[in-house]
C-alpha positions as CSV (number, residue, x, y, z in Angstrom):
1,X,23.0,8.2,-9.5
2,X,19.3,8.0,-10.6
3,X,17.1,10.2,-8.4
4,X,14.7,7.7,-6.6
5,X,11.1,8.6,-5.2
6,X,8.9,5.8,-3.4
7,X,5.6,4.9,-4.4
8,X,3.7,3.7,-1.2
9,X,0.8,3.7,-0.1
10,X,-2.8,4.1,-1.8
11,X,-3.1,5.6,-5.5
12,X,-5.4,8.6,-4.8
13,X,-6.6,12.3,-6.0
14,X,-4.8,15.3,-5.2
15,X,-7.1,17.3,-3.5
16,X,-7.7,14.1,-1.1
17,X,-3.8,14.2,0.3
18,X,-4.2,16.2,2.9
19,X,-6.3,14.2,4.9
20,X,-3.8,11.2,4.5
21,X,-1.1,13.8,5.3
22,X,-2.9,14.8,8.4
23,X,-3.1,10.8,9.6
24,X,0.8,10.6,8.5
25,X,-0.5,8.0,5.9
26,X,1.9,7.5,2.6
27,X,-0.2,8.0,-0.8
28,X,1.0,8.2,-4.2
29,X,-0.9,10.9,-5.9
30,X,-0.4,13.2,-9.4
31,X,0.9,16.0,-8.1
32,X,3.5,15.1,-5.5
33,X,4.8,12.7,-8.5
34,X,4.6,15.7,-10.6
35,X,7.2,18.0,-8.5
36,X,9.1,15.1,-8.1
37,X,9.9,15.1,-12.0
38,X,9.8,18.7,-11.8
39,X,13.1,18.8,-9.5
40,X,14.7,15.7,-11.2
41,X,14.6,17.9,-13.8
42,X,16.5,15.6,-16.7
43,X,18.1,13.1,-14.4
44,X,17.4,9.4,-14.5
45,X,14.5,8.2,-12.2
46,X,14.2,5.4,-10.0
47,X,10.6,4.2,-8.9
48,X,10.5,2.3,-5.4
49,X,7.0,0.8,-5.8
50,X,5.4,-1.3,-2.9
51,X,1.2,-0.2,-3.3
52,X,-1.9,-1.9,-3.5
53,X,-3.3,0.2,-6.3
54,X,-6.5,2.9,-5.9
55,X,-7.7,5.3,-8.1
56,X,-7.6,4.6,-12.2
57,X,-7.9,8.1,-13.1
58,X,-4.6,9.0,-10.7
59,X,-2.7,6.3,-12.3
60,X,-3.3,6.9,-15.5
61,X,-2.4,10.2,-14.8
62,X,0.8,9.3,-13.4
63,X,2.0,6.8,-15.8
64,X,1.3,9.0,-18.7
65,X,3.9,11.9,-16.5
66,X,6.6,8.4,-16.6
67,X,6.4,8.2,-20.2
68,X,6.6,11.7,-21.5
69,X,9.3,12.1,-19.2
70,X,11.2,9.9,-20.0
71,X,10.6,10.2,-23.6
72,X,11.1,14.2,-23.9
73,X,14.5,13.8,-21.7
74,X,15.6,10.7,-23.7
75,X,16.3,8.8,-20.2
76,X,15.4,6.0,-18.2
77,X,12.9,5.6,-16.0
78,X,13.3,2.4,-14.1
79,X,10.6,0.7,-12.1
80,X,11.6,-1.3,-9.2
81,X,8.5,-3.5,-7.3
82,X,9.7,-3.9,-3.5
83,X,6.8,-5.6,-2.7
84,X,3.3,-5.2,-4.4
85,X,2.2,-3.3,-7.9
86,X,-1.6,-4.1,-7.7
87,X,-4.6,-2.4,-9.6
88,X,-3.9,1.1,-10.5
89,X,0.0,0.6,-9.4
90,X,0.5,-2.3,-11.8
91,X,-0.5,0.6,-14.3
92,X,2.0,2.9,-12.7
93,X,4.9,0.2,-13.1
94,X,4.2,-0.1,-16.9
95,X,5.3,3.6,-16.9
96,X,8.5,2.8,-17.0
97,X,11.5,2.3,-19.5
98,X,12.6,-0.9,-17.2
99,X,10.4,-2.6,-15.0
100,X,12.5,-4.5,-12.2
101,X,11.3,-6.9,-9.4
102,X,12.2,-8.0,-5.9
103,X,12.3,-11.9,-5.9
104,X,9.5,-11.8,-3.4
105,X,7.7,-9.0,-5.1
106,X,4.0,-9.8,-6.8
107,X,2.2,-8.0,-9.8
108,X,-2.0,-7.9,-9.6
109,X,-3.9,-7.0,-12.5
110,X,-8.1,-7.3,-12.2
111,X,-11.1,-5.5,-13.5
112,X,-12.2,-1.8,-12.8
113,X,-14.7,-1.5,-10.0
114,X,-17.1,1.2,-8.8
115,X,-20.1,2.3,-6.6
116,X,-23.0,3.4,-8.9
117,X,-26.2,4.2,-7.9
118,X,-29.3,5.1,-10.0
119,X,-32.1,3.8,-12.3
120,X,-31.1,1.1,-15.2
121,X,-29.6,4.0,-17.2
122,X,-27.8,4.8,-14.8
123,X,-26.5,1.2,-14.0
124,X,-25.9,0.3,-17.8
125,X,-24.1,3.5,-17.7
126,X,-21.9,2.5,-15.3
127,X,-21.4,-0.7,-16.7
128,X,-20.4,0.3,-19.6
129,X,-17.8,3.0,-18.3
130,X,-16.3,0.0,-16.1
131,X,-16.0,-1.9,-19.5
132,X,-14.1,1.2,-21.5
133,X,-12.0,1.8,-18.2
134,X,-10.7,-1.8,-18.5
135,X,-10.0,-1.3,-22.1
136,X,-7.6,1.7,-21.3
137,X,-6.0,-0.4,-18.2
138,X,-5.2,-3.2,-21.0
139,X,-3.4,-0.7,-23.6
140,X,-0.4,0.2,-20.8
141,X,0.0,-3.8,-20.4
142,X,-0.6,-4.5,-24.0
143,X,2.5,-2.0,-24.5
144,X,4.7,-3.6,-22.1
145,X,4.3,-7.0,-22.9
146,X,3.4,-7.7,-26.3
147,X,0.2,-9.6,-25.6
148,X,-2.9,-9.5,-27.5
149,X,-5.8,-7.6,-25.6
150,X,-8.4,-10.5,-25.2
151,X,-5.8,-12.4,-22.9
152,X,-4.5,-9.9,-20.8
153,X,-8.4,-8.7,-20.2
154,X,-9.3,-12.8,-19.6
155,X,-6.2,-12.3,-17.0
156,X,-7.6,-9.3,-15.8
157,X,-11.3,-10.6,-15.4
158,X,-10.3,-13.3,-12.9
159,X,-8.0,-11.4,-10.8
160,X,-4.6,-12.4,-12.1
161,X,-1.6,-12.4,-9.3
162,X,2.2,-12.9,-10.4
163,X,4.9,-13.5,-9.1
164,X,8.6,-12.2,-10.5
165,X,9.3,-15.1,-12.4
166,X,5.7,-15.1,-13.8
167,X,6.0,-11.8,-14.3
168,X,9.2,-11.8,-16.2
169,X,8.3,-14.8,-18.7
170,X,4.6,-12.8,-19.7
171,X,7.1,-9.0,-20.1
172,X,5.3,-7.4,-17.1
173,X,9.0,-7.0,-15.9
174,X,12.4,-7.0,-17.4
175,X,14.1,-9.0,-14.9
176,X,14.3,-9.7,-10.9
177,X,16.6,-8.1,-8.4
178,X,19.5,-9.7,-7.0
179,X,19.3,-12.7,-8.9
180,X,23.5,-12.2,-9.7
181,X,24.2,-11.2,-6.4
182,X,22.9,-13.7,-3.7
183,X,21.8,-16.7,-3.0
184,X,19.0,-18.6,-1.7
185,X,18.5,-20.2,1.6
186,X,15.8,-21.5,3.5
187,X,15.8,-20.9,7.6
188,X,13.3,-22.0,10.3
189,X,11.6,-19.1,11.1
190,X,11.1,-17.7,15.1
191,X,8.2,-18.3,16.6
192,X,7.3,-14.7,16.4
193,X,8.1,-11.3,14.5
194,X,10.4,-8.8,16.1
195,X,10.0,-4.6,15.9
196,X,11.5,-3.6,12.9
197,X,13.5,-1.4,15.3
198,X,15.0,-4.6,17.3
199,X,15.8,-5.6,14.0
200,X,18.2,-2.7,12.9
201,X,19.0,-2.1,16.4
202,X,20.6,-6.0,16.5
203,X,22.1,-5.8,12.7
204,X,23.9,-2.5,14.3
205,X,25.0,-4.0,17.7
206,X,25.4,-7.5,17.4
207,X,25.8,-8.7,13.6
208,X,29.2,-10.2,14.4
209,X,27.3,-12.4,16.6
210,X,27.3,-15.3,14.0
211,X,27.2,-19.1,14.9
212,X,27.9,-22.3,12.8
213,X,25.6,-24.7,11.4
214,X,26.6,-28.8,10.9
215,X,24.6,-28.2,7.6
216,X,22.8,-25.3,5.7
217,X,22.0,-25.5,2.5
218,X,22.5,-22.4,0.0
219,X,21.9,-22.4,-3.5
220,X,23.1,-19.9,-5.6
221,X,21.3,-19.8,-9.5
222,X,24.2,-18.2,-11.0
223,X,27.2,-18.7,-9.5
224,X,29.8,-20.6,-11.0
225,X,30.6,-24.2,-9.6
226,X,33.6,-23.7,-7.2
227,X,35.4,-26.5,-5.5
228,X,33.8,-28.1,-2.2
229,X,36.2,-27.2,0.9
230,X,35.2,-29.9,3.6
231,X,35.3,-28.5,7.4
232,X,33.7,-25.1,6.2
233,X,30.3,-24.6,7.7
234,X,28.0,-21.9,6.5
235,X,27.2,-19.4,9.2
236,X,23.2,-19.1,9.8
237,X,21.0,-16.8,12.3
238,X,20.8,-18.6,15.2
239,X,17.1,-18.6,16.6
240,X,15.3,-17.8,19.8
241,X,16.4,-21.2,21.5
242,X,20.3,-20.6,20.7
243,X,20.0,-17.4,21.6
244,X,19.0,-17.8,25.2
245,X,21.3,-20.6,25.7
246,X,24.5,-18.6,24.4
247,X,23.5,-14.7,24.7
248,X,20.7,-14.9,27.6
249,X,21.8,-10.9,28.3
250,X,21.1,-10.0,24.7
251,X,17.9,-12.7,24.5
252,X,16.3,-10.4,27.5
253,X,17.3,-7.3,26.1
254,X,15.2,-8.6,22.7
255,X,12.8,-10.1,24.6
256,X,12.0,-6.5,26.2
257,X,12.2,-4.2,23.7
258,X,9.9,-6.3,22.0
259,X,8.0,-6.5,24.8
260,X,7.8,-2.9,25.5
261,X,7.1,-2.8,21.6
262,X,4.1,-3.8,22.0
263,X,3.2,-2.1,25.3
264,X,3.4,1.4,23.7
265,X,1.2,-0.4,20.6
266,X,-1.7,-1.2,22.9
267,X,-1.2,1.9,25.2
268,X,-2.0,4.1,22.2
269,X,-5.1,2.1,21.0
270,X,-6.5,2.5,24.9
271,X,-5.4,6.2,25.0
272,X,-7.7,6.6,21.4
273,X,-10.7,4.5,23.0
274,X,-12.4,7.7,24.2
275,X,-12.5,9.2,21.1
276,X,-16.0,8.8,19.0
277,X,-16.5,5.9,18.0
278,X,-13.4,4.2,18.3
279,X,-14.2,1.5,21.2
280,X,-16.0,-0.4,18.8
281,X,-12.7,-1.1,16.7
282,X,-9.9,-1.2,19.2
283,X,-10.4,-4.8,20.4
284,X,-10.4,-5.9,16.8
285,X,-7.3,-3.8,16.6
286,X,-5.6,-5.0,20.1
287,X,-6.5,-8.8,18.7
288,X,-5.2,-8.3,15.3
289,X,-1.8,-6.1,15.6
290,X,-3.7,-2.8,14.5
291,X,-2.6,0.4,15.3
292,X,-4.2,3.9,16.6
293,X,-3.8,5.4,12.5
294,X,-6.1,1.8,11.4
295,X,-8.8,2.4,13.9
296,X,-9.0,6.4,13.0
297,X,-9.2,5.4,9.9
298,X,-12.1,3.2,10.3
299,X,-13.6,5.5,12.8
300,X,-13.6,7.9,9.9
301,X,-15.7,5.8,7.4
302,X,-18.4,5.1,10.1
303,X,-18.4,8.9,10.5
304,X,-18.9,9.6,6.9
305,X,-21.3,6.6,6.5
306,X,-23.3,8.1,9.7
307,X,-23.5,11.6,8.1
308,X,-24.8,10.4,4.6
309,X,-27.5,8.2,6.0
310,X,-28.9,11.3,8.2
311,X,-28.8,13.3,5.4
312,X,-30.6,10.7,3.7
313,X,-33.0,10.5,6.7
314,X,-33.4,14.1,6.9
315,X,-35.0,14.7,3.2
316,X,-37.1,11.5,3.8
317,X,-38.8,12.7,6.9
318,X,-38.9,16.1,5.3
319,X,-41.0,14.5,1.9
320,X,-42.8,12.5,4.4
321,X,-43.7,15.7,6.8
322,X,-46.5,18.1,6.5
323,X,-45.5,19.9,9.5
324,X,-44.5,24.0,8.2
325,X,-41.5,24.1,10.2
326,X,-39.4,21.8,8.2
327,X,-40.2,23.8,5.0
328,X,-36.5,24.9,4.9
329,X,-35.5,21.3,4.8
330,X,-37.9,20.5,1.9
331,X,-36.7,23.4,-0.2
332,X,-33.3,22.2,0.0
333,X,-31.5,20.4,-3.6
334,X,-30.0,17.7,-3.7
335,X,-26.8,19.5,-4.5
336,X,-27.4,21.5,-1.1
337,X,-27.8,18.0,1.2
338,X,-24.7,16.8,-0.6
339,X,-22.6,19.7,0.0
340,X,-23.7,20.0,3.8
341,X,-23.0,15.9,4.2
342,X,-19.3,16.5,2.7
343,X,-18.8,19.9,4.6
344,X,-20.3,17.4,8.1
345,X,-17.8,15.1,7.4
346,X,-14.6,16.8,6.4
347,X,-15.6,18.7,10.0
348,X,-15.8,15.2,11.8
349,X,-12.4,13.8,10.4
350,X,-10.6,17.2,11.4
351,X,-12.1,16.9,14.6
352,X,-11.0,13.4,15.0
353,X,-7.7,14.1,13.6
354,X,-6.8,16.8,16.5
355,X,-7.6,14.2,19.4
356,X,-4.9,11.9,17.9
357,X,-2.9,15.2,17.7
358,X,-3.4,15.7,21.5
359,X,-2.4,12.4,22.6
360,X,-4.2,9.5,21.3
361,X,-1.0,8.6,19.2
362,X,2.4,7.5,20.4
C-alpha cells in the first residue's frame, strides 16, 4: 500500500504555516511535504491533491522533492486530482510518475502574477521576472506532456481550465479514476445541500433505505453489453418529496440536523462580531454560507492593510513636519518602518487569533 499524503489547501512558504495552523487552515507547504518523504522513507507515494495553487517558489520546490524522490528510490509517485490542481498545484501534479484524475476533477494553468511597486526599473524588472517565472512553469508541463513551449505558454496566457478528459488527450494526466469501475447517472438534485455530517450520518444509518424507479438511466463506458432483464428497475436516491411521504420520521430528523447545522454556523459568526473589525464582514458571511475562519481571515487583511497605510502615513507626516518632536520618526529607515508594520501585524493576527480561541469559534 502506497503511503498517501493530501495536498489541500493554499501552496504557501514555510515560515508562513503557523499562522494558517493557528486558524486550523490546510496549506501545502515545502517542509511538511518534505517530512512526509522523509518518513515514507522508500515506499510508494500517493498524492491526494484538491488546491487552488499559491506560491511558485513553494511549488517549484515541492515538485522538484516529487521527482528526486521518486527517481533516487526508483518508485512511483502517483498523483491523484480529487478536485482542483490550479496555478502553482498544477505544477505540483506534474511531479509525479502518474498523474490521475477524478472524473469531476479540473487542471488550471495561467500566467505568473505579482505586486510590484517602484520606478520603471523597477516595473520592467518585474515584468521581466514574471516573464522568466512563466518560462520555468512551462518546462514541468513541457515534460509531462510533450508539447512545444509556445503553445502551452499561449494556453497559459489566457487562463486555460481542463477538464479530465481534456486533460488526458493534451498528457496533463495519464488517465481518470473510476472510469472501469462505475457508471454514470444523472439524478434531479434536492433543492438544497445537506451537512456533510447528515450525509455520512444517513449513508451509516439508513443506506438500506433504497426505493425503485419506473426508469433511470445508467450508462456504463466500459462495461460489456449484458442481456436486458425486463421487470428490473434500477434503485435511485429518492429526494426530499419521497422522503417525507414514505420516511416523514427520518425527513424531520434531516430536516433538523440540517437545521441546527446551520444554527451553530450563524451562532459562531454573531459570537466573532465583537471582535475588531469583523461586523463589517459577517453579514456578507451570514448571506453567503461563510464561516467564523473566512471572516478572520478577512479581518486579518484589513488589519495588515490598516497597519501598512499608517506606517505609510506616519513617515509622510514626519517629511512633511518641522515640529522637533517627531525627529525620532524622521530618523527612522525604511527597513525600520517595515519591520515595525510586520512586527504590528503579526501582533494583531495573534491577538485576533486568541478571541476565536476563547469562544468566537464553534
Amino acid at each position: 500500500m502506497p503511503k498517501k499524503l493530501k495536498l489541500n489547501g493554499p501552496v504557501i512558504s514555510d515560515d508562513e504555516k503557523w499562522i494558517y495552523d493557528w486558524f486550523d487552515i490546510p496549506t501545502i507547504s515545502p517542509g511538511a511535504v518534505s517530512n512526509f518523504l522523509d518518513d515514507a522513507n522508500g515506499e510508494e507515494i500517493e498524492l491526494l491533491i484538491n488546491s487552488g495553487g499559491g506560491l511558485v517558489d513553494s511549488g517549484s520546490e515541492i515538485y522538484t522533492m516529487l521527482k528526486s524522490y521518486a527517481e533516487d528510490h526508483s518508485v512511483d509517485v502517483t498523483s491523484k486530482i480529487t478536485a482542483l490542481a490550479g496555478s502553482a498545484t498544477s505544477v505540483i501534479a506534474m511531479g509525479g510518475t502518474r498523474v490521475l484524475m477524478s472524473p469531476t476533477a479540473q487542471i488550471m494553468i495561467h500566467n505568473a502574477s505579482t505586486i510590484a511597486w517602484g520606478d520603471k526599473n523597477a516595473m520592467g524588472g518585474a515584468s521581466e521576472m514574471l516573464k522568466n517565472t512563466d518560462e520555468a512553469i512551462v518546462n514541468a508541463y513541457a515534460l509531462k506532456t510533450g508539447m512545444a513551449h509556445d503553445e502551452l505558454l499561449a494556453m497559459m496566457n489566457k487562463e486555460t481550465w481542463l477538464n479530465a478528459q481534456q486533460a488526458v488527450e493534451l498528457g496533463f494526466a495519464d488517465e481518470i479514476m473510476f472510469v472501469e469501475k462505475s457508471g454514470v447517472t444523472n439524478n434531479v438534485a434536492m433543492g438544497h445541500t445537506l451537512p456533510p455530517e447528515v450525509i455520512k450520518k444517513m449513508r451509516n444509518q439508513y443506506g438500506e433505505h433504497k426505493q425503485p424507479t419506473k426508469a433511470a438511466a445508467v450508462v456504463s463506458p466500459v462495461a460489456e453489453p449484458q442481456a436486458i432483464t425486463k421487470n428490473k428497475e434500477v434503485p435511485k436516491t429518492m429526494d426530499m418529496n419521497e422522503m417525507k411521504e414514505k420516511h416523514p420520521d427520518l425527513y424531520a430528523q434531516i430536516t433538523n440536523e440540517a437545521q441546527k447545522a446551520e444554527r451553530d454556523r450563524i451562532a459562531a459568526l454573531q459570537a466573532y462580531a465583537t471582535a475588531p473589525g469583523a461586523a463589517a464582514f459577517i453579514n456578507e458571511a451570514i448571506t453567503n454560507g461563510g464561516t467564523v475562519q473566512d471572516v478572520a481571515l478577512k479581518v486579518m487583511e484589513a488589519s495588515m492593510k490598516r497597519a501598512g497605510q499608517e506606517a505609510t502615513n506616519r513617515k509622510l507626516d514626519a517629511e512633511e513636519s518641522s515640529v522637533d518632536d517627531v525627529e525620532a520618526i524622521e530618523a527612522k529607515t525604511p527597513e525600520t518602518v517595515k519591520e515595525e508594520t510586520k512586527t504590528n501585524a503579526v501582533a494583531n493576527m495573534v491577538a485576533m487569533a486568541q478571541n476565536i480561541k476563547k469562544g468566537g469559534r464553534k
